[in-house]
C-alpha positions as CSV (number, residue, x, y, z in Angstrom):
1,X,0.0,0.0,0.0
2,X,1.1,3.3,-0.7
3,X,2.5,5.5,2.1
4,X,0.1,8.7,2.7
5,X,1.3,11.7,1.4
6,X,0.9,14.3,4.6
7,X,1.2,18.2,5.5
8,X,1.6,19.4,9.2
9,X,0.0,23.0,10.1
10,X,2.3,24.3,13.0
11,X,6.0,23.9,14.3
12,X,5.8,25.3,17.8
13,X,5.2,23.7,20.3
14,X,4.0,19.8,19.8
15,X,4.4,20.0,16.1
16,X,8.0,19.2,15.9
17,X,6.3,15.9,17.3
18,X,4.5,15.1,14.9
19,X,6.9,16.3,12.2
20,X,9.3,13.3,14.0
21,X,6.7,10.6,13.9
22,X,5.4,11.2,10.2
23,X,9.1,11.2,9.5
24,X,10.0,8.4,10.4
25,X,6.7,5.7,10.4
26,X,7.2,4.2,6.6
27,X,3.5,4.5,5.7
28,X,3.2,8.3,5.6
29,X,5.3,10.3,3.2
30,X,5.5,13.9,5.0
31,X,6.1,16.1,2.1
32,X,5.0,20.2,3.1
33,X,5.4,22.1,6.9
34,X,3.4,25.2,7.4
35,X,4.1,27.3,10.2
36,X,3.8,31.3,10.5
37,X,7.6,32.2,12.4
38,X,10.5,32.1,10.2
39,X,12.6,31.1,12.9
40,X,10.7,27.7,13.7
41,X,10.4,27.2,9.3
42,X,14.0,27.4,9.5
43,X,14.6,25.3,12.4
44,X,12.5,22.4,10.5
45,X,14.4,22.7,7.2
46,X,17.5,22.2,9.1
47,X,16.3,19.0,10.2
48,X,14.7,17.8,7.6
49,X,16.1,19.4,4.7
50,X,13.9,16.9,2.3
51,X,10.4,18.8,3.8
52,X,8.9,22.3,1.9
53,X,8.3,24.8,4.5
54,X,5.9,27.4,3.6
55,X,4.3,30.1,6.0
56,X,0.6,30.1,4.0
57,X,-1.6,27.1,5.2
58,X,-3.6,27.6,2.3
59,X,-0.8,26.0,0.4
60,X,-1.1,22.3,1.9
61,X,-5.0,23.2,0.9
62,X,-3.7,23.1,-2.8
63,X,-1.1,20.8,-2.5
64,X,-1.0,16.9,-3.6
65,X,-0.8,15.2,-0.2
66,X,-4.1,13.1,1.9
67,X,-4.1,14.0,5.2
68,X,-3.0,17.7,7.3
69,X,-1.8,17.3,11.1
70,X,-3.3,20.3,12.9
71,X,-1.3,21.4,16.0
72,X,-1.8,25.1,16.3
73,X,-3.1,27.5,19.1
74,X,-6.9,25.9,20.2
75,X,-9.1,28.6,18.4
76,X,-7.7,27.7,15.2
77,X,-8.6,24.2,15.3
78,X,-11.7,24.3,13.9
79,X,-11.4,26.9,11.1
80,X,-8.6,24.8,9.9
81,X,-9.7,21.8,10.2
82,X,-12.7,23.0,8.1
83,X,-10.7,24.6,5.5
84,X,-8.8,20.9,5.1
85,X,-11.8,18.9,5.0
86,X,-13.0,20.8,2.4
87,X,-10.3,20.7,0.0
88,X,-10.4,17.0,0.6
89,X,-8.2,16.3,3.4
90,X,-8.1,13.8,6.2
91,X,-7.2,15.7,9.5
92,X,-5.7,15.0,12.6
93,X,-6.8,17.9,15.0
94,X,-4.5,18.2,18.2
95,X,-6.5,19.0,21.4
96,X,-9.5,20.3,22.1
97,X,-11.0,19.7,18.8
98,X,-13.2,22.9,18.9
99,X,-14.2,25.9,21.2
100,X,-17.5,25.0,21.6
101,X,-19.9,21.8,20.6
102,X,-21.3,23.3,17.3
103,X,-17.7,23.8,16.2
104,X,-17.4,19.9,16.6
105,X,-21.1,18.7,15.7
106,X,-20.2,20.5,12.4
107,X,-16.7,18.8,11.8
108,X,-17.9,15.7,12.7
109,X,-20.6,15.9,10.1
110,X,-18.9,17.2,7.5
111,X,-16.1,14.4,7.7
112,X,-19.0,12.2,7.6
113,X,-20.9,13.5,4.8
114,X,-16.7,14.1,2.6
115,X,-15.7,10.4,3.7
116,X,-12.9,11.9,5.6
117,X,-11.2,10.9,8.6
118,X,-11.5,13.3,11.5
119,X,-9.4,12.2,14.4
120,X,-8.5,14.1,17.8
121,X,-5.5,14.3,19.2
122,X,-6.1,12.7,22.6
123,X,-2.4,10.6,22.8
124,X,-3.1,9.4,26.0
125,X,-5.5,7.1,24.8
126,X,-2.6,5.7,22.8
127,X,-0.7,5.2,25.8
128,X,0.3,1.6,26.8
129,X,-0.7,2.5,30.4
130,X,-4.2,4.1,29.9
131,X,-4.8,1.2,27.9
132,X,-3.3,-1.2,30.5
133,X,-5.9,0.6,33.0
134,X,-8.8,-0.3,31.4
135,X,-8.1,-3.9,31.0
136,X,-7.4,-4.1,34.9
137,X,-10.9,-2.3,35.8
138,X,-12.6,-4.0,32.7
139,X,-11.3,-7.3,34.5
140,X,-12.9,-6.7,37.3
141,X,-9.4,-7.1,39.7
142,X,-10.7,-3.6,41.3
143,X,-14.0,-4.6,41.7
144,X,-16.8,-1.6,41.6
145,X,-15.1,1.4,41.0
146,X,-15.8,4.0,43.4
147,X,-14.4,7.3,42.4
148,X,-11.6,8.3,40.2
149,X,-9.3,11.4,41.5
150,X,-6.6,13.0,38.7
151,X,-4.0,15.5,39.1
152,X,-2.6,17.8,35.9
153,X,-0.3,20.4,37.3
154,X,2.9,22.3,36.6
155,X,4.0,25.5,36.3
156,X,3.0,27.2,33.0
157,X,2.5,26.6,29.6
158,X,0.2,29.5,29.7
159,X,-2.1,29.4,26.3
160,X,-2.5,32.8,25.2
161,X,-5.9,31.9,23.7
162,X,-7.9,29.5,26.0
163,X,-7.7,28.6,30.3
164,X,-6.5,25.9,32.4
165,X,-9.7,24.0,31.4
166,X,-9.7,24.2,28.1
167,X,-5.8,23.2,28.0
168,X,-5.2,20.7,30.4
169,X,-8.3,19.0,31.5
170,X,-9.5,17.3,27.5
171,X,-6.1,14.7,28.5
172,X,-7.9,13.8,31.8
173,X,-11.6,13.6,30.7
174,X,-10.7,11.8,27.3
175,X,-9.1,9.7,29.9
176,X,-11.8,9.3,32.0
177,X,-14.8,8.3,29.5
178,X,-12.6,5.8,27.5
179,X,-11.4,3.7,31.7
180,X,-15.7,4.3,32.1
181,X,-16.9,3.7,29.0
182,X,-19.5,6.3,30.1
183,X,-20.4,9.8,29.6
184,X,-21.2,12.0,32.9
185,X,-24.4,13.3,33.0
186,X,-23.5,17.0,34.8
187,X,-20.0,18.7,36.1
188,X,-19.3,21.0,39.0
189,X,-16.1,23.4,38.4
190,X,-14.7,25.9,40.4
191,X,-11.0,28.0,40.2
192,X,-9.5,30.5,40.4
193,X,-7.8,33.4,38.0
194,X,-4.6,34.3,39.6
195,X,-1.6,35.4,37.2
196,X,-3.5,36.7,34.7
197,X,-6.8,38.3,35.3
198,X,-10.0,36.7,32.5
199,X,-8.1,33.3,32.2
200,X,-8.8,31.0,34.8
201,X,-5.1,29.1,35.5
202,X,-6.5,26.7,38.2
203,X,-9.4,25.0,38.2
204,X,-11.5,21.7,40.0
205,X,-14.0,19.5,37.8
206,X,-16.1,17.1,39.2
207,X,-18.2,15.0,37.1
208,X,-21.0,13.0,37.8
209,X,-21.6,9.6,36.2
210,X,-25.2,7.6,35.4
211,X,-23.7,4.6,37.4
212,X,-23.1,6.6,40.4
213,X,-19.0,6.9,40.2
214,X,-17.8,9.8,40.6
215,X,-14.4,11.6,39.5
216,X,-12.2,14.7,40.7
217,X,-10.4,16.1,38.4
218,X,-7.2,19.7,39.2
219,X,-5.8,21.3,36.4
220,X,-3.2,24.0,36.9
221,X,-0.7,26.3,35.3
222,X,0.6,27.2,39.2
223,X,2.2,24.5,40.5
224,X,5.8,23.8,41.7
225,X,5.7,20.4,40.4
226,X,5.0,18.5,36.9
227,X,1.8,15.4,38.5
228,X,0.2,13.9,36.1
229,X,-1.3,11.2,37.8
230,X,-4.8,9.1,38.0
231,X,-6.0,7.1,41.2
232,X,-8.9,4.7,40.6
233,X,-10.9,3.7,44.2
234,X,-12.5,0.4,43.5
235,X,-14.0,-1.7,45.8
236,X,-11.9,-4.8,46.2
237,X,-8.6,-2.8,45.1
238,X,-7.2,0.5,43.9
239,X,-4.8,1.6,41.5
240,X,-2.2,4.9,40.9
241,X,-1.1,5.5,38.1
242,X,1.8,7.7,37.7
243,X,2.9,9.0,34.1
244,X,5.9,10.9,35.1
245,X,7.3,7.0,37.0
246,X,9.9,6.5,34.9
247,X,9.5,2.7,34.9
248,X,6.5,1.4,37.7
249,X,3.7,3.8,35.9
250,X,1.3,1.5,37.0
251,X,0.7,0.0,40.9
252,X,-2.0,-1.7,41.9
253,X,-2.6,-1.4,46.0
254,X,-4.2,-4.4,47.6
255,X,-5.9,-2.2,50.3
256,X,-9.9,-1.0,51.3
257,X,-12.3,-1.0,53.6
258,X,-14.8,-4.0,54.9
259,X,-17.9,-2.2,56.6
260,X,-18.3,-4.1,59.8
261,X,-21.9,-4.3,61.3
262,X,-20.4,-3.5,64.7
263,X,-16.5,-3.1,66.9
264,X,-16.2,-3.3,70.2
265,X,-12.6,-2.7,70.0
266,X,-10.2,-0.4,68.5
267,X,-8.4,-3.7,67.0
268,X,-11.7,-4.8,65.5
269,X,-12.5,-1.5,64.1
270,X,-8.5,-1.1,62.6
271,X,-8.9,-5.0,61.3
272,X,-11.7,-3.5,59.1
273,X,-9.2,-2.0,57.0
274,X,-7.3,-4.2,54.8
275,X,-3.8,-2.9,54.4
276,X,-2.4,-5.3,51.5
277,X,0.8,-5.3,49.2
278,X,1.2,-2.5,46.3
279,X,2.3,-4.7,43.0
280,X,3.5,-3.0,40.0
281,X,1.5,-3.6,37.0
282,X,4.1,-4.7,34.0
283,X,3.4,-2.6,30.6
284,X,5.2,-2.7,27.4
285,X,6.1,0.8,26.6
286,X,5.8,2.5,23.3
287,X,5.3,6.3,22.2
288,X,1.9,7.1,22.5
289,X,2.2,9.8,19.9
290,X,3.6,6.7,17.5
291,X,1.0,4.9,18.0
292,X,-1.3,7.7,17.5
293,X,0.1,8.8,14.1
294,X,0.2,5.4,13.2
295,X,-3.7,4.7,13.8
296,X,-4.4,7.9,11.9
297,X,-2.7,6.9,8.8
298,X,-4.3,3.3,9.3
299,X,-7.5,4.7,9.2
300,X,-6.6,6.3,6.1
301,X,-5.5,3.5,4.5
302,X,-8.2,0.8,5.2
303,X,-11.0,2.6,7.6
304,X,-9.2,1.1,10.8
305,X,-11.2,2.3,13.5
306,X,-9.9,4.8,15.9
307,X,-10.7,5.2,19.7
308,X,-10.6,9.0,19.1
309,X,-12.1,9.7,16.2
310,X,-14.3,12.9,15.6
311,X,-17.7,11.2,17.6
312,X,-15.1,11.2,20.4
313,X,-14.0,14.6,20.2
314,X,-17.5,15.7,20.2
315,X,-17.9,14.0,23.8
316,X,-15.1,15.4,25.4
317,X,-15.9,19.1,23.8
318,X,-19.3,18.2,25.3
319,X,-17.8,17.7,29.1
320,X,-15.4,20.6,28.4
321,X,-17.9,23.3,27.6
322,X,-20.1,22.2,30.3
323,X,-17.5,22.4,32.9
324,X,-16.7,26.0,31.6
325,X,-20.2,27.4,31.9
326,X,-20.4,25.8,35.6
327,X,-16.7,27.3,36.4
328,X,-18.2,30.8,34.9
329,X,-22.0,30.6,36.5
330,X,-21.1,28.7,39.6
331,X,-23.5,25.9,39.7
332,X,-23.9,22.6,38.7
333,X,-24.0,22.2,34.7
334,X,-26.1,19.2,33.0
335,X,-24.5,17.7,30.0
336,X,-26.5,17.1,27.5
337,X,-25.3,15.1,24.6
């Protein structure tokens, strides 16, 4: 089969990523870069002296490649990702895939009605340990999960054109609906605007699920230190997993509670807690962002299907702008798909 022949809007940040991965997988064929500052088109050609660098989008809309990788400022996404779908693109939109839910409704439908792949850029979902999660609570090892706490901190990357919300917390709620195969049915958000005022930096988001779990979700731009971490509470064990662990990313903690009808004692009221061994969970590693590229491309090729694809996008754009109108109002906010 062919390789794909593939253009890449934006050489910032996360672009030079995807440059590197369409690079080097053998079934795409990167031919065209676009990206507005001189200094990063300059930066790419010296790498990769075989690519065209241009500063004008519009010319991977005219150019002889398949598929565009979108990874630009967020309130671009969606004009772009229009413009590419149609002039016949496939399109690979890095996170979030829109501003609001008409944005997406409209991209998903119009990928539909072109025959074109639309895929999000939700790479943790292409992560050997997100996906190692969801066979341990789909095995039933945890039991009934309870409640499912994430931290997403550090100290910046301010985006100059969306809040902590819209940034960070798409990684942890595209996490969330793919371990719960579930969408919640409201959210509850509350933070704070600190550094800069109109642009919240921190934020909380708690969503609400039909089956009555529950999940906790902090996103900042202030924080000394890089977490990204995700603690599932389940009822006969419990789980941490910890993506900046080097090597144990995944433990699973052989510890909870037994609800005694009565305890005389404090030793029978202690005994009620079962206090068992942590045992990390074995995973073969492999870039996420690899993988990702490599499904896209997949798709492409022979209509693979694709855990993030544009229906996905649309759900976590769904949980995204109802968390922002509760963090604005102050209230709880129904989501209503």
């Amino acid at each position: 089969m062919n390789p794909v022949k593939v253009g890449v809007i934006g050489a910032g940040y996360w672009g030079p990523n995807l440059i590197r991965n369409f690079v080097e997988i053998p079934q795409a064929e990167l031919q065209v870069v676009a990206e507005l500052r001189e200094d990063r088109r300059e930066h790419i050609q010296s790498r990769y002296p075989q690519l065209r660098t241009v500063s004008d989008f519009n010319e991977l809309l005219h150019a002889d490649i398949e598929a565009v990788a979108i990874a630009t400022s967020a309130s671009s996404h969606y004009p772009l990702a229009k413009a590419c779908l149609e002039a016949g693109k496939h399109v690979l939109i890095e996170k979030p895939m829109a501003q609001s839910c008409d944005q997406a409704r409209e991209l998903l439908e119009l990928g539909r009605k072109l025959n074109k792949v639309v895929m999000v850029g939700h790479t943790f979902l292409y992560n050997p340990a997100v996906r190692a999660l969801r066979e341990i609570i789909h095995s039933g090892e945890i039991g009934e999960v309870y409640y499912v706490n994430t931290t997403r901190v550090n100290l910046g990357l301010y985006q100059s054109d969306v809040d902590v919300v819209w940034d960070l917390a798409p990684h942890d709620i595209s996490i969330l609906l793919y371990l719960l195969d579930l969408m919640p049915t409201s959210v509850s958000a509350r933070g704070g605007m600190f550094a800069k005022a109109g642009k919240h930096d921190v934020a909380y988001i708690t969503l609400y699920f039909p089956n009555g779990v529950m999940s906790d979700s902090r996103v900042s731009w202030l924080d000394p230190c890089k977490i990204r971490q995700v603690t599932i509470v389940g009822s006969k064990k419990m789980i941490v997993y910890d993506d900046i662990e080097p090597v144990e990313k995944i433990k699973i903690y052989d510890k909870g509670v037994e609800v005694q009808p009565y305890s005389d004692t404090f030793e029978e009221f202690h005994l009620a807690y079962r206090y068992g061994e942590a045992v990390s969970y074995p995973i073969e590693w492999a870039e996420p962002l690899r993988i990702e590229c490599t499904s896209f491309l997949e798709a492409i090729q022979n209509g693979a299907p694709i855990p993030t694809d544009a229906a996905e996008g649309l759900k976590v754009t769904q949980v995204l702008e109802a968390a922002h109108f509760s963090l604005l109002n102050g209230h709880y906010q129904e989501i209503i798909p």
